[in-house]
C-alpha positions as CSV (number, residue, x, y, z in Angstrom):
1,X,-13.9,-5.6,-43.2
2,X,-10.8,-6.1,-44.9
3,X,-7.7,-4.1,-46.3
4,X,-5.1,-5.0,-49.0
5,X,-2.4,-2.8,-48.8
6,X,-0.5,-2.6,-52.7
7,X,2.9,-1.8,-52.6
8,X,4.8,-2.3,-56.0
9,X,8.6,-2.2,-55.7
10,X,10.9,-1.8,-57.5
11,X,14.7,-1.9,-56.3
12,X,13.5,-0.9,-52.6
13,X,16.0,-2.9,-50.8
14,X,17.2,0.1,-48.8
15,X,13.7,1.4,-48.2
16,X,11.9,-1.8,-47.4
17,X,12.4,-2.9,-43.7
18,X,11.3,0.9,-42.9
19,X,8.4,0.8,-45.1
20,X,7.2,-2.4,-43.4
21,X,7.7,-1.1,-40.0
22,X,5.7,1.8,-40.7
23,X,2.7,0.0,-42.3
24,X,2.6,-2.6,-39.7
25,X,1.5,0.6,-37.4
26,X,-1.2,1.8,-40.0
27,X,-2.8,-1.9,-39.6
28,X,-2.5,-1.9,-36.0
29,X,-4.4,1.4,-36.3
30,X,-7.0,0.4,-38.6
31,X,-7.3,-2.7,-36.1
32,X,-7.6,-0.5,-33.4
33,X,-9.6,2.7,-34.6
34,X,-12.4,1.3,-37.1
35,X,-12.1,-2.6,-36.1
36,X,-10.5,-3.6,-39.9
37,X,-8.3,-6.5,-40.8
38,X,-5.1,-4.9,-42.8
39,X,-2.8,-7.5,-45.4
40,X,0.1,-5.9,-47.4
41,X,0.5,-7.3,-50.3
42,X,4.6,-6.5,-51.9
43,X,4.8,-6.6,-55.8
44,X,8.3,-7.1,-57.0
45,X,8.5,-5.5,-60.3
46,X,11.8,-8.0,-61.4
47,X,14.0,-6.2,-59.0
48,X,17.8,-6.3,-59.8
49,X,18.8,-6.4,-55.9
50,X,17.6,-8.5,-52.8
51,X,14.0,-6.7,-52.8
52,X,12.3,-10.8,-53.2
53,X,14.7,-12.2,-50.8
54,X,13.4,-9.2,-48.3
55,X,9.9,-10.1,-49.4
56,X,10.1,-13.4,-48.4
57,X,11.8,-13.4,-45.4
58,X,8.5,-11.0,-44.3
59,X,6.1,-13.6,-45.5
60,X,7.4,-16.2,-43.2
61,X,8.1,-14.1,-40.0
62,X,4.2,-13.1,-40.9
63,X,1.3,-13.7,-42.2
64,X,-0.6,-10.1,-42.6
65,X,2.2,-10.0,-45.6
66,X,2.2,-11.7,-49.1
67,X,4.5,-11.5,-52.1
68,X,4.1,-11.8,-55.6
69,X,7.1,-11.5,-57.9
70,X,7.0,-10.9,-61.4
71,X,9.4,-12.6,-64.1
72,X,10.3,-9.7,-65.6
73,X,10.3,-5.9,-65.4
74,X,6.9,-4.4,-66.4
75,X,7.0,-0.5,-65.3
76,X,5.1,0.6,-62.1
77,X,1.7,0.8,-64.4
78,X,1.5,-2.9,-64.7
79,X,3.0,-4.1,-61.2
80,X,0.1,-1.9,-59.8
81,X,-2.5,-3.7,-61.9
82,X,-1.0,-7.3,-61.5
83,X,-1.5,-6.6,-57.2
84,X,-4.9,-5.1,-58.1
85,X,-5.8,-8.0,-59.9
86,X,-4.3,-10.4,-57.3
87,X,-6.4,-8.4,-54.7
88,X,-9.8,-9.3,-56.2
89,X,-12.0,-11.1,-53.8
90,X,-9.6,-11.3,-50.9
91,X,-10.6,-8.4,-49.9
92,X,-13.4,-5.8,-49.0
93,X,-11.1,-3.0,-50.5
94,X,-7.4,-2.0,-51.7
95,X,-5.3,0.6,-51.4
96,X,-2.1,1.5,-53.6
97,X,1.4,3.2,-51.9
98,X,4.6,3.7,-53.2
99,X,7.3,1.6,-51.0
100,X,9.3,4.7,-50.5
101,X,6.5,6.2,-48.2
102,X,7.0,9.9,-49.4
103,X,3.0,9.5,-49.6
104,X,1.5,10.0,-46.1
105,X,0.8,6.0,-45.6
106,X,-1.2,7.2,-42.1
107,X,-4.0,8.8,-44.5
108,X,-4.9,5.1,-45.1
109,X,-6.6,5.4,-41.7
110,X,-9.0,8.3,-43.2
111,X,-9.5,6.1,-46.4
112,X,-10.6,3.4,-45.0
113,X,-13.8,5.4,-43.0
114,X,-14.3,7.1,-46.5
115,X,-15.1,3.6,-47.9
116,X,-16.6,2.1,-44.5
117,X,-19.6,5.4,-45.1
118,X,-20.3,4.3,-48.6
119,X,-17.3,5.7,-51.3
120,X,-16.0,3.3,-53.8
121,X,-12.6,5.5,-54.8
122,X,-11.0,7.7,-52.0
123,X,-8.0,9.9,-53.8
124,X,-5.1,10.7,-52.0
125,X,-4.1,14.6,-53.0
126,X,-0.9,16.2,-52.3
127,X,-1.3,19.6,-50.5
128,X,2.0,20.6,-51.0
129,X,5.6,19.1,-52.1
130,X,7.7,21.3,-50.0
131,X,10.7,18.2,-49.7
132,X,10.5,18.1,-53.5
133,X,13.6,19.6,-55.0
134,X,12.5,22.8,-57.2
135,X,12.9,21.2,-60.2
136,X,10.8,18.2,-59.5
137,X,7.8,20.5,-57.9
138,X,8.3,22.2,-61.4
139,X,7.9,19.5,-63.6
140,X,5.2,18.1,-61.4
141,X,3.7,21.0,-61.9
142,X,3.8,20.9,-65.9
143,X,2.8,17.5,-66.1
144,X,-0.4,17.6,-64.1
145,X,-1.3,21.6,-66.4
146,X,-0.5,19.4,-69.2
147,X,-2.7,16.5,-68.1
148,X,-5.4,18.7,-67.0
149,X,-5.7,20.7,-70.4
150,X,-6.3,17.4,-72.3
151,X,-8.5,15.7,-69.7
152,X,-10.7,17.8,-67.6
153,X,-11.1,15.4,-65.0
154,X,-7.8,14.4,-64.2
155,X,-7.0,15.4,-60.3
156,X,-4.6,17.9,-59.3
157,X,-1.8,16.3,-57.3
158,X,-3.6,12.8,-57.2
159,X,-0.8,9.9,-58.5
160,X,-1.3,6.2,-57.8
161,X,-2.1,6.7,-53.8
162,X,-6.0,6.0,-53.6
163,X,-8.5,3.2,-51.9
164,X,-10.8,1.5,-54.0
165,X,-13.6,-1.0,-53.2
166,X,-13.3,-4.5,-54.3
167,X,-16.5,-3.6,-56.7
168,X,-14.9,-0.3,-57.9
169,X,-11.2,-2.6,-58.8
170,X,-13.4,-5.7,-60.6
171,X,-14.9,-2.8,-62.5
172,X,-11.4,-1.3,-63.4
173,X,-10.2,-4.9,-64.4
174,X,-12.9,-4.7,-67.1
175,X,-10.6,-2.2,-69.2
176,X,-8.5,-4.4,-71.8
177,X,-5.7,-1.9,-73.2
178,X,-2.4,-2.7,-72.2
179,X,-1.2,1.0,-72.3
180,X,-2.4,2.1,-69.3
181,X,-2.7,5.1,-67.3
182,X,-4.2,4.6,-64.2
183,X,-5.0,8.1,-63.0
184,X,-6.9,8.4,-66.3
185,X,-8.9,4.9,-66.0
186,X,-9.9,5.1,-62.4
187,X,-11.9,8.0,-62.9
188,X,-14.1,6.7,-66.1
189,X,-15.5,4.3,-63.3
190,X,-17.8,6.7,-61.9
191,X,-18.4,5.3,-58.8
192,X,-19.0,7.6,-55.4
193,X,-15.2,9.2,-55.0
194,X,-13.5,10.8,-51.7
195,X,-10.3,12.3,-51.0
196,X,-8.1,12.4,-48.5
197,X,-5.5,15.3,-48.4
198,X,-1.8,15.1,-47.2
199,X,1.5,16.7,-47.3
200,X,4.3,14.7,-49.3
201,X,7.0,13.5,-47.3
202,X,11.2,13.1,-48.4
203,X,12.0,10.0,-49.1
204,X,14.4,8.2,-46.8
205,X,16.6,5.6,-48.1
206,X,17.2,4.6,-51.8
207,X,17.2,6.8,-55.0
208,X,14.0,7.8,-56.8
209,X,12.9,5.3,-59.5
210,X,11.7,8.2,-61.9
211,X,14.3,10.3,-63.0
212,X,14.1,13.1,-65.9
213,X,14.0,10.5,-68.5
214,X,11.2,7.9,-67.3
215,X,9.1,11.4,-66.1
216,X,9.3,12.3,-69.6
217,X,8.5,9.1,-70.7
218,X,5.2,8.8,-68.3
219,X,4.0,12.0,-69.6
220,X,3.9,11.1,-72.7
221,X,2.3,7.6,-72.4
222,X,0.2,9.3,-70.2
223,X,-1.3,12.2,-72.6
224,X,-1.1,9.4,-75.8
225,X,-2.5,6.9,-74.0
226,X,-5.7,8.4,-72.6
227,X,-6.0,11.7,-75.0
228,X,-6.1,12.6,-78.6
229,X,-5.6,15.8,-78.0
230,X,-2.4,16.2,-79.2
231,X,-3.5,15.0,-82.6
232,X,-6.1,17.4,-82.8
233,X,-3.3,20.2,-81.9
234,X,-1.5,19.1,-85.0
235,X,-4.5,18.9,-87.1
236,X,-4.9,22.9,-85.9
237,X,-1.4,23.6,-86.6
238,X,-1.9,22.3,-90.0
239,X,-5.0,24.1,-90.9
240,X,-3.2,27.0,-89.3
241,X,0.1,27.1,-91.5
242,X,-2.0,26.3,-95.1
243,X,-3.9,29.5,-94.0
244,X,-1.0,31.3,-93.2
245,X,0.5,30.0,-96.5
246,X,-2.1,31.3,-98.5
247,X,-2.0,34.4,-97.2
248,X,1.5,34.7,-98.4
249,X,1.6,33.2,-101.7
250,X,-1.6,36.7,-102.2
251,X,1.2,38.5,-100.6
252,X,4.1,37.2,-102.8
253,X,1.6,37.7,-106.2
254,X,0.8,41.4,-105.1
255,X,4.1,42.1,-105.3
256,X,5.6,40.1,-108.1
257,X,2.4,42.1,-110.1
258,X,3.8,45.6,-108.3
259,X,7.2,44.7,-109.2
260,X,8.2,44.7,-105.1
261,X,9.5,41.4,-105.2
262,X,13.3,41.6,-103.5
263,X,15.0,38.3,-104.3
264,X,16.3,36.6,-101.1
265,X,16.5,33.4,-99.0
266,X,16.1,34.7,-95.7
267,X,12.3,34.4,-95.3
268,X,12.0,31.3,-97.8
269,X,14.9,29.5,-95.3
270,X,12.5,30.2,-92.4
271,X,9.8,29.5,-93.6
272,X,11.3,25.8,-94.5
273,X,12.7,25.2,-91.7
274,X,9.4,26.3,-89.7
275,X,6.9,23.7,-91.7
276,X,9.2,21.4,-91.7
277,X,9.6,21.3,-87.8
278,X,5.6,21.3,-88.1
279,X,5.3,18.5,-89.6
280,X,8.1,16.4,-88.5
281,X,6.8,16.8,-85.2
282,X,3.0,16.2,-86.6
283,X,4.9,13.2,-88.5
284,X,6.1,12.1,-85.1
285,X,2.9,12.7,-82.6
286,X,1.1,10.6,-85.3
287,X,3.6,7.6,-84.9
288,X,3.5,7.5,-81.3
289,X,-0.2,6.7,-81.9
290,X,0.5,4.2,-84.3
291,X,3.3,2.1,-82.2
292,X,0.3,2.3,-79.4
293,X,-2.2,0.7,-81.9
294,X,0.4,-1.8,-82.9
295,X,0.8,-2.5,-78.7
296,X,-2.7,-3.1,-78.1
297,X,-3.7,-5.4,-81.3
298,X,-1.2,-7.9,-80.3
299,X,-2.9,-8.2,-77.2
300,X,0.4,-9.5,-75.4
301,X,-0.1,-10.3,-72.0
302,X,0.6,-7.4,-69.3
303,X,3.1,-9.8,-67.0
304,X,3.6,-12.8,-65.7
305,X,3.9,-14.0,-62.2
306,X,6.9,-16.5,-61.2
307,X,6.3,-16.4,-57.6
308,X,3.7,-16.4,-54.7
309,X,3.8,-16.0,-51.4
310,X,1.1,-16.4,-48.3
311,X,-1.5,-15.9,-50.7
C-alpha cells in the first residue's frame, strides 16, 4: 500500500525544514507499524519567499518527496485540489496537512489502518484548541455553528486534515465548480467515513496564513458556495417585514379614522432606515450569488502548474 502525504504551502519558509523532519518520522512509522510506503507531496501555492527553492533542494536530497509549484497564487482550496489531482493513481490513498503541523501529523498513523480495514474518508477532528488564542477558538467556534445551521452534515472541528482513498479522491475530482469548499464536497461522496480525533497543536515558526480578513472571507465562500440558506433567510426577512408592514399601515388607518394620529419622524426614520438595511443586505447576499454564477460559467481553469518535481 501506498501513502501521498498533501501538504499545500504557502509562505512556509520558516516552518518547512521542521515540518519535513517531522513527517519523515510519520513514514518511517507507517513503514514500520502497518508495512506502508509514505511520499510527501509539497504544493507551492506561488510563494513570495524561498518555500520552492526549499522544495527542491528536498526533492534531490530525496526521493519519498515531490514538488509541484503553481504559477500563480490560487488560495489553499485549489492548491489542495491541484495535489489531490496530482495524487490520482500514484497512490493507494492521500492524505491532506497543513505545513505548519498545528494538526497532529502522527494521527496519519491511525488513518492509515482506518483505510487499510475498509474506510474510503477518515476525518481528522479537533478535540480541543487549547493553544488557540481566545479569539481564534471564538471565531472557530462561530464559523463551524454557522456552517452547521446551513448544512447538517458538516463536521464539528473537521478542516482540510482527512485520508481519502484513491477511489473516494477520483470520485471528488468528478465535481466541476470552481468555488469550492472542500469540507462541504467530501462529504456528498458518501463513501464508508472514519475519524481520527486529536488535540490541535501551536504553531511553531512563521505567522498564520488566515488572519481576521481571509477567515471572514472563507466563511463566507464557504456558506455561499455550498448553501442557499442565506437566500432563503432573506426571502423570510422579506415576507416578515411586508407582514409587519401591513400590520402597521391597519395600525396607522385606525388611527388616522380615530383621529390618534400624532405627526412625527421618529418611527417613520426607523422604520427607513430598518428596510432599508433589509434589503441592502438582501440586495447584497443576492449579489454574492450572482458574482459566484458569473465564476463558474466562465469555467476558467482552477491553476496552472509551472513546475514538477520527482513526480
Amino acid at each position: 500500500m501506498k501513502i501521498l502525504i498533501v501538504i499545500p504551502c504557502y509562505c512556509e519558509e520558516e516552518v518547512l525544514p521542521l515540518t519535513m523532519e517531522k513527517m519523515q518520522v510519520v513514514i518511517q512509522r507507517l513503514k514500520d507499524e502497518l508495512q506502508i510506503e509514505g511520499r510527501i507531496l509539497l504544493v507551492d501555492d506561488g510563494s513570495k519567499d524561498r518555500t520552492w527553492q526549499l522544495i527542491s533542494a528536498f526533492c534531490a536530497q530525496n526521493d519519498d518527496v515531490c514538488g509541484i509549484k503553481l504559477s500563480h497564487n490560487r488560495g489553499h482550496q485549489n492548491a489542495l485540489w491541484a495535489g489531490m489531482e496530482e495524487s490520482i493513481d500514484k497512490c493507494d490513498a492521500m492524505v491532506s496537512i497543513d505545513a505548519d503541523l498545528q494538526d497532529d501529523e502522527q494521527v496519519i498513523v491511525d488513518m492509515a489502518r482506518q483505510i487499510q480495514d475498509g474506510c474510503d474518508i477518515v476525518y481528522g477532528v479537533r478535540k480541543e484548541r487549547k493553544t488557540d488564542t481566545f479569539f481564534k477558538r471564538f471565531t472557530a467556534q462561530m464559523f463551524y455553528q454557522l456552517m452547521r445551521s446551513v448544512d447538517k452534515e458538516m463536521i464539528y472541528n473537521h478542516a482540510d486534515f482527512r485520508m481519502m482513498s484513491n477511489r473516494a479522491v477520483k470520485a471528488l475530482m468528478e465535481y466541476p465548480e470552481r468555488n469550492v469548499f472542500l469540507r462541504g464536497l467530501v462529504r456528498q461522496l458518501g463513501f464508508k467515513e472514519g475519524y481520527a480525533y486529536y488535540n490541535r497543536k501551536a504553531r511553531e515558526a512563521g505567522e498564520s496564513k488566515y488572519p481576521l480578513r481571509k477567515m471572514l472571507s472563507f466563511s463566507i465562500d464557504g456558506i455561499t458556495s455550498f448553501s442557499v440558506a442565506p437566500l432563503k433567510f432573506i426571502s423570510a426577512a422579506g415576507i416578515l417585514m411586508t407582514l409587519i408592514a401591513l400590520v402597521m399601515m391597519i395600525y396607522a388607518l385606525i388611527s388616522y379614522c380615530r383621529h390618534n394620529a400624532i405627526p412625527g419622524w421618529t418611527s417613520i426614520l426607523v422604520s427607513l432606515w430598518f428596510i432599508g438595511g433589509v434589503v441592502t443586505t438582501g440586495v447584497g447576499i443576492t449579489g454574492i450569488y450572482i458574482g459566484k454564477i458569473f465564476t463558474e460559467v466562465k469555467r476558467r481553469p482552477r491553476y496552472f502548474i509551472e513546475e514538477r518535481l520527482n513526480l
